[in-house]
N, C-alpha and C positions, 0 to 999 in steps of 0.2 A: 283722320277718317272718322265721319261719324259713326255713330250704333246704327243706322240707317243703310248709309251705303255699306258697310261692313255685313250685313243681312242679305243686304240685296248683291251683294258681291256672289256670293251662297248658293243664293235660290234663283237669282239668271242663270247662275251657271251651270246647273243642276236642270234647271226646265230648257237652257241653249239645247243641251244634250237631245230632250225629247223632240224637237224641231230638229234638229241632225238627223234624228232618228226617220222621220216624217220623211224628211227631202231626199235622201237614202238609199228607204226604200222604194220611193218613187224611182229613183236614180235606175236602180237594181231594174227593175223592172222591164223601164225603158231598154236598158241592153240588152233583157230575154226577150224582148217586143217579138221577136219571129214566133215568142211562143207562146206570147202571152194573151189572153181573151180578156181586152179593160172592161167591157162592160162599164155601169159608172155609179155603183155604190161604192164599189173601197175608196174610187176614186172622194165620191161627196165621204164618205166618211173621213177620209185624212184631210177633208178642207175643214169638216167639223173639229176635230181634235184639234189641229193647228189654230184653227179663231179661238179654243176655249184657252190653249197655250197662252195665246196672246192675253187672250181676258184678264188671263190669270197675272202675269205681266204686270198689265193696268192697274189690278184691284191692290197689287202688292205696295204700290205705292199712296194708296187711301189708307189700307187697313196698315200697313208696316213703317208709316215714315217716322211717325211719332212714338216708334216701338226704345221701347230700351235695350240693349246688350243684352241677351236671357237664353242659357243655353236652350230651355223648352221650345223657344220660337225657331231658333236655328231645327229641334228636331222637327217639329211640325212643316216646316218648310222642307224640310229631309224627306219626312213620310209622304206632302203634295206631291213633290218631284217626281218622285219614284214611281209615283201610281201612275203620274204621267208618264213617266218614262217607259212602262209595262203596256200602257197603251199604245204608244207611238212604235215600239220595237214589235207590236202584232199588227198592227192596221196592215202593215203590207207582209205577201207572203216573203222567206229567204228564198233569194234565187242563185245560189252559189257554187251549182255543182256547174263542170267544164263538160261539155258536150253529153247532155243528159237530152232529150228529145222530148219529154211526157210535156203535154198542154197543159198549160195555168191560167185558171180562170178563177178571175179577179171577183166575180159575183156570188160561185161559192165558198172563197174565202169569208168575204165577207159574214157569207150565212155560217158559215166554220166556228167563225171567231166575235161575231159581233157580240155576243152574252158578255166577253171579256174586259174589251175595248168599252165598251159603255157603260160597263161597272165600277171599268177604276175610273172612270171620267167622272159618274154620278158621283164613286167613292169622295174623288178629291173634293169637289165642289160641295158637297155635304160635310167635312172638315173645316173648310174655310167659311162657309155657313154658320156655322154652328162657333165660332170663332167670332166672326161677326158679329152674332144675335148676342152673344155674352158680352160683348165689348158695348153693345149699345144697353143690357142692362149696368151697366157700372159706370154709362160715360155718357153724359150730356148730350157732347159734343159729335158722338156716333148714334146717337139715340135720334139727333134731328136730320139724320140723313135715312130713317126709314122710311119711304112713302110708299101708297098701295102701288106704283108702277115698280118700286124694289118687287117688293111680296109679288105680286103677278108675275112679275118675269121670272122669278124663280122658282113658282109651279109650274110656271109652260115650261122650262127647261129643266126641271127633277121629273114630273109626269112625263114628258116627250122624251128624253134620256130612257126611263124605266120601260115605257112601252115601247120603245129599241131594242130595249134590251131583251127584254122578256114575255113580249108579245109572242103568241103560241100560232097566230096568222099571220103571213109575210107583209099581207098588205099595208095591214096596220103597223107592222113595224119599219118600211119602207116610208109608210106615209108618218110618223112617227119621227123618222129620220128627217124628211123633205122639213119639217115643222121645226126644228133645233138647229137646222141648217140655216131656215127663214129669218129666225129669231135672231141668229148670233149677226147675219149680216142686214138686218134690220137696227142690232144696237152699234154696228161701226159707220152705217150708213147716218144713221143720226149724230152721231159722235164726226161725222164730215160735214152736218149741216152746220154743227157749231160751230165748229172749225171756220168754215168759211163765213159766217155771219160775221165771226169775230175781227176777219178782214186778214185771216192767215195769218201771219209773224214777221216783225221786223229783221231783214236782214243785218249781217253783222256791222257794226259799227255805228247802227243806227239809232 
């Protein structure tokens, strides 16, 4: 087993947890459906958390393959997880009392909790940020993967995050939201054009 997979053994399994946690709550939910008001921000919000899970996913394998054995990385991957996992176990509310009747409405959750939920998101992604930015002062070879569409998309998504978070007017933090939502399924939607230019993948044997 490399120092690689052995990392990533870790910190999939660590961030599996936060997407457990995602589909879950959504689970839960659907079973109080008699009492529940979805409305559709917690909803976009748990699709946002879940695309950054994944990003997160992605990135681990650019920034982590060439990592060495280092207990610091193991905790750094500790402390990502976790933040996601703080996030994910808030996006939806707990719905687990047995024959409780009170309405759940899915949009003042959101407003409840959203300060939370998009702090430890900003939280994590400004860790691995900044994890990043140091590895490309000390390393060539991560230094020529900075280009201004890096840098840009990682203002639209720390500004857009923040004014989620912390917008004092709902609209803006709605719209805030609609924009980090745009962004993340705008970099998988590109990441499918590649995909398919490249003529998909050879099945097996071939």
């Amino acid at each position: 087993m490399s120092a690689f997979e052995f990392f990533f053994s870790f910190y999939g399994l660590l961030l599996g947890l936060s997407v457990a946690e995602l589909v879950g709550g959504f689970a839960r939910v659907l079973h109080e459906r008699q009492r529940v008001r979805f409305g559709w921000l917690t909803p976009l919000l748990a699709i946002f958390v879940a695309m950054d899970v994944a990003t997160f996913w992605s990135q681990a394998w650019t920034i982590f393959q060439g990592a060495p054995f280092n207990l610091s990385l193991l905790f750094v991957g500790l402390v990502v997880a976790a933040t996601f996992y703080v996030a994910a176990s808030v996006t939806f509310p707990r719905v687990t009392a047995e024959g409780v009747s009170d309405r759940i409405d899915l949009d003042q959750h959101f407003w409840s909790h959203r300060r939370l939920v998009f702090t430890c998101v900003l939280v994590a992604n400004l860790i691995v940020a900044s994890l990043f930015a140091t590895l490309m002062s000390v390393n060539a070879d991560f230094a020529a993967l900075s280009t201004p569409r890096l840098w840009i998309g990682m203002a639209v998504f720390v500004l857009g995050t923040a004014a989620a978070a912390f917008a004092p007017w709902r609209r803006v933090a709605v719209g805030a939201l609609v924009i980090v939502v745009a962004y993340s399924v705008f970099n998988v939607l590109r990441s499918a054009a590649v995909l398919i230019a490249a003529g998909g993948w050879s099945p097996p044997g071939a």
